[in-house]
C-alpha positions as CSV (number, residue, x, y, z in Angstrom):
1,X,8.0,-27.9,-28.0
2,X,6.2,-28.9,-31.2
3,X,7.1,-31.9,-32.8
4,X,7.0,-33.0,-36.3
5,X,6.1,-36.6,-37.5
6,X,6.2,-38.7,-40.7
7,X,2.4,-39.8,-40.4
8,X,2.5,-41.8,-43.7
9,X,4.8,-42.3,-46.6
10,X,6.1,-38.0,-47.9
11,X,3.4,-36.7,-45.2
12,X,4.2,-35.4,-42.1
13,X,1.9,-33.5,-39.3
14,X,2.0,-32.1,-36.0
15,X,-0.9,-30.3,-33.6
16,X,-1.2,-27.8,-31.2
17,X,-4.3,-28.3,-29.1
18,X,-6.7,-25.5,-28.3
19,X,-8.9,-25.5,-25.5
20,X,-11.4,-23.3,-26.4
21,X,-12.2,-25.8,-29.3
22,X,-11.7,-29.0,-27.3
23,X,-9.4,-30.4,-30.5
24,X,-6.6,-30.5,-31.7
25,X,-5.2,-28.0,-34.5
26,X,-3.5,-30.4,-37.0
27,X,-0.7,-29.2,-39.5
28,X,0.8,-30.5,-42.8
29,X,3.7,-31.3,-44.7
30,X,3.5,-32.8,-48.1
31,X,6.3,-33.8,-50.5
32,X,5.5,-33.8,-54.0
33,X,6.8,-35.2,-57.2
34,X,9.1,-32.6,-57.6
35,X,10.9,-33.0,-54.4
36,X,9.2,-30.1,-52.9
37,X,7.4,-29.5,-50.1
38,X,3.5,-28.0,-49.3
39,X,2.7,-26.8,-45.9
40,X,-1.2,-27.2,-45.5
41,X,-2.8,-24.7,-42.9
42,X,0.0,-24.6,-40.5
43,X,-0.4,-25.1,-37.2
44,X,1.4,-23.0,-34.9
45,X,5.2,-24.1,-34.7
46,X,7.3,-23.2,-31.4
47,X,10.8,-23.9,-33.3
48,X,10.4,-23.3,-37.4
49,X,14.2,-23.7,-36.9
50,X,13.6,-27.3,-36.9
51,X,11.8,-27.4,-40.1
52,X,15.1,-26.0,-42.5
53,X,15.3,-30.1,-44.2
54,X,12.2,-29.1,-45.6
55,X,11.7,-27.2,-48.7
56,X,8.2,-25.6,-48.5
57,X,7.5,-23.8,-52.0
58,X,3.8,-22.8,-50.9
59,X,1.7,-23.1,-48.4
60,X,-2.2,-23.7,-49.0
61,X,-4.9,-22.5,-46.5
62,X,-7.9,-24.4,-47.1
63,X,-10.1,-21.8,-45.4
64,X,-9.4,-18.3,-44.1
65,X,-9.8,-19.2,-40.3
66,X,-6.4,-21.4,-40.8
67,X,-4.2,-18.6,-41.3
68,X,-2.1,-20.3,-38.4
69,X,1.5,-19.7,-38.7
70,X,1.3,-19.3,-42.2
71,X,2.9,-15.9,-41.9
72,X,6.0,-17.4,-40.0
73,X,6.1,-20.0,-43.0
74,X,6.3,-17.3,-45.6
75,X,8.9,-15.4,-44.3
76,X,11.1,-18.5,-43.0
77,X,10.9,-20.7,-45.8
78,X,10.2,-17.4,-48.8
79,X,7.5,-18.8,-49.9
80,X,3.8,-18.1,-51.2
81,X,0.4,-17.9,-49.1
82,X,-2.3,-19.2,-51.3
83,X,-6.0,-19.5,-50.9
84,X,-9.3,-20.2,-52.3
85,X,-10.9,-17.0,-54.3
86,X,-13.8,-16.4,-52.1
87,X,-12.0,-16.7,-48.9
88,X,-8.9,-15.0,-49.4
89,X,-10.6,-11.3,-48.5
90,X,-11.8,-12.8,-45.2
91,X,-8.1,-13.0,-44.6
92,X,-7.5,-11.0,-41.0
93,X,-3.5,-11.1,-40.4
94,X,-1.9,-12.2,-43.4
95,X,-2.6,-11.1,-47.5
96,X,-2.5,-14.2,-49.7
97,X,0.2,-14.4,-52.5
98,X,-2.0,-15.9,-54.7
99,X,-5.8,-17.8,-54.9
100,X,-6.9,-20.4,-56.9
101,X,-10.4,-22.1,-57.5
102,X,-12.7,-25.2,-57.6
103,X,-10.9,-27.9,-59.9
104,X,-7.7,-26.2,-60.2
105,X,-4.8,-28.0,-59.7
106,X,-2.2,-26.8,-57.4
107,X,1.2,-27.7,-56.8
108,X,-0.1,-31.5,-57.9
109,X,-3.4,-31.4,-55.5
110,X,-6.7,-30.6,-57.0
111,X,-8.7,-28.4,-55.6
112,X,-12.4,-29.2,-54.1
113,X,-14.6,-26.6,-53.2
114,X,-17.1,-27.6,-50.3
115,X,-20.4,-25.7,-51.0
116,X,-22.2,-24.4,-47.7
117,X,-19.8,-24.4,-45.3
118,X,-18.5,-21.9,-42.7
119,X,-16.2,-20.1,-45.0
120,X,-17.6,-19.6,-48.8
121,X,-14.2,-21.0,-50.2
122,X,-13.5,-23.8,-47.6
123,X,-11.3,-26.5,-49.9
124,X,-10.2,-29.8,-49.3
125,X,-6.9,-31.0,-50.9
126,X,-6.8,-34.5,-53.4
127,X,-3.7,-35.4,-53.6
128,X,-2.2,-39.1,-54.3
129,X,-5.0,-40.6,-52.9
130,X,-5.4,-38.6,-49.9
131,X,-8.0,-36.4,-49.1
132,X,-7.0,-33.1,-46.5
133,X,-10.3,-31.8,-45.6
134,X,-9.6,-28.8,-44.3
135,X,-12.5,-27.8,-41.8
136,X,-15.3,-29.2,-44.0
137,X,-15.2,-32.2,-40.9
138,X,-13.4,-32.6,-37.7
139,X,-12.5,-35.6,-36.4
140,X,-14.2,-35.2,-33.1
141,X,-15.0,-36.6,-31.2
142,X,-12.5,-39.4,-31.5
143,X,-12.7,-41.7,-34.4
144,X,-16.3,-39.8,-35.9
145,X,-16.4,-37.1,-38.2
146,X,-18.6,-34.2,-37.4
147,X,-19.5,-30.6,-38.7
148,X,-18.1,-27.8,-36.0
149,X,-20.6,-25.6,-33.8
150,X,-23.9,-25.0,-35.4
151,X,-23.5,-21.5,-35.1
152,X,-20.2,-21.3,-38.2
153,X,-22.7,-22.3,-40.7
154,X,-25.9,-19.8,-42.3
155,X,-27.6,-23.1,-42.6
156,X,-26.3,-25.9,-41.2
157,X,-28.5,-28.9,-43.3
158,X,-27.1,-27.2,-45.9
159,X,-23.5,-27.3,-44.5
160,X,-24.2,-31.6,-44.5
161,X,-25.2,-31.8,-47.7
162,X,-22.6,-30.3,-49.0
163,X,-19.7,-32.6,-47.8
164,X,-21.3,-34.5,-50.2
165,X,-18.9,-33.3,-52.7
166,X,-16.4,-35.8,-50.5
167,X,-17.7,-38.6,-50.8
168,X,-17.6,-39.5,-54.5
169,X,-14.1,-38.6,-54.6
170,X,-11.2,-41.4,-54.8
171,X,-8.9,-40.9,-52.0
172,X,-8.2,-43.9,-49.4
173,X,-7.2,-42.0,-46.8
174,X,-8.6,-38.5,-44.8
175,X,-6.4,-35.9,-42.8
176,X,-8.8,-33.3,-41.1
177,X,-7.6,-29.7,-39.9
178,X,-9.3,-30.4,-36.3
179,X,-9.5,-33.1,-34.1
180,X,-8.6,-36.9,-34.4
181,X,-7.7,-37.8,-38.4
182,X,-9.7,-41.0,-39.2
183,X,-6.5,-41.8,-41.9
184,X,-7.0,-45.0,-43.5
185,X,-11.2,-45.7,-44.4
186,X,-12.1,-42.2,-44.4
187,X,-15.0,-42.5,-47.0
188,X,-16.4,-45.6,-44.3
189,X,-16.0,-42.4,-41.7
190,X,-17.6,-40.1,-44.1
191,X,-20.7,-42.7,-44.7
192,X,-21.3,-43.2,-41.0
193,X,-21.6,-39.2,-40.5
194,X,-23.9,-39.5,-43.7
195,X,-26.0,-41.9,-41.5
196,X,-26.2,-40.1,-38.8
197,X,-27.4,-37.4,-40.0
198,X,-29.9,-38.7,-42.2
199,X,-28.4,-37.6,-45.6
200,X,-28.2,-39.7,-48.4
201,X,-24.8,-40.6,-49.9
């Protein structure tokens, strides 16, 4: 059974882990300003039952591999499917309701495109100083942030310089799609990657 958790203060997450990818597939709740709630890539949820104290308006893909349960989502809680321009025809199972673009602001959370990376409109989320960055990193393994396989990327030196995009951004904390969430010092996270991989900051 899944289960839900208030990870931080109007956040909550749960995860579903997948063996194929060795991780974790990480979920998200967010409450905004208005008493609302965003569901961010949705995991798969065995009882969406469970969920009716939320009010989910949308829910925001931040790349088209993370279509999830989004579906389930939509029709439970009537809500939209929205996703980044470039990525919302990669779509397989589910059509998106509506897209959006780098630097728009959505539902309070500004959108970030991440050049390079495995989808051509893989986003991360800003919101309240909180960064969800989508697939652009995984925490994996525990406590490091990497890029997936080699092979999801046309270049992948190109893929690492582009999360470059991340780094000059003002968030405290960082909740990845896959893997192990490094939470509070995310941008120290995001620097040691940096270093690893012999990319300037």
């Amino acid at each position: 059974m899944t289960v839900i958790k208030e990870i931080m203060k109007d956040v909550w997450s749960w995860h579903l882990y997948n063996d194929i990818k060795g991780m974790d597939f990480n979920g998200f709740i967010a409450k905004t300003a208005r008493n609302e709630h965003i569901a961010i890539d949705p995991a798969t949820f065995t009882d969406i039952n469970s969920l009716k104290k939320f009010k989910v308006k949308a829910v925001i893909l931040t790349n088209a591999d993370h279509e999830r349960d989004a579906k389930k989502f939509r029709e439970f809680f009537q809500c939209k499917i929205l996703i980044n321009e470039k990525d919302a025809p990669l779509l397989e199972n589910v059509k998106a309701d509506g897209t959006f673009r780098n630097g728009d602001v959505v539902h309070g959370m500004r959108i970030v495109e991440v050049p390079d990376n495995k989808t051509p409109g893989e986003s991360a989320l800003l919101w309240n100083r909180i960064l969800f960055a989508g697939d652009a990193v995984v925490g994996k393994p525990m406590w490091k942030l990497n890029l997936l396989a080699d092979d999801k990327y046309a270049d992948v030196q190109k893929a690492m310089e582009g999360i470059k995009v991340l780094y000059n951004l003002d968030y405290d904390t960082m909740l990845v799609g896959g893997g192990e969430h490094p939470r509070e010092r995310g941008k120290e996270y995001l620097l040691d990657f940096f270093r690893r991989h012999g990319i300037n900051a």
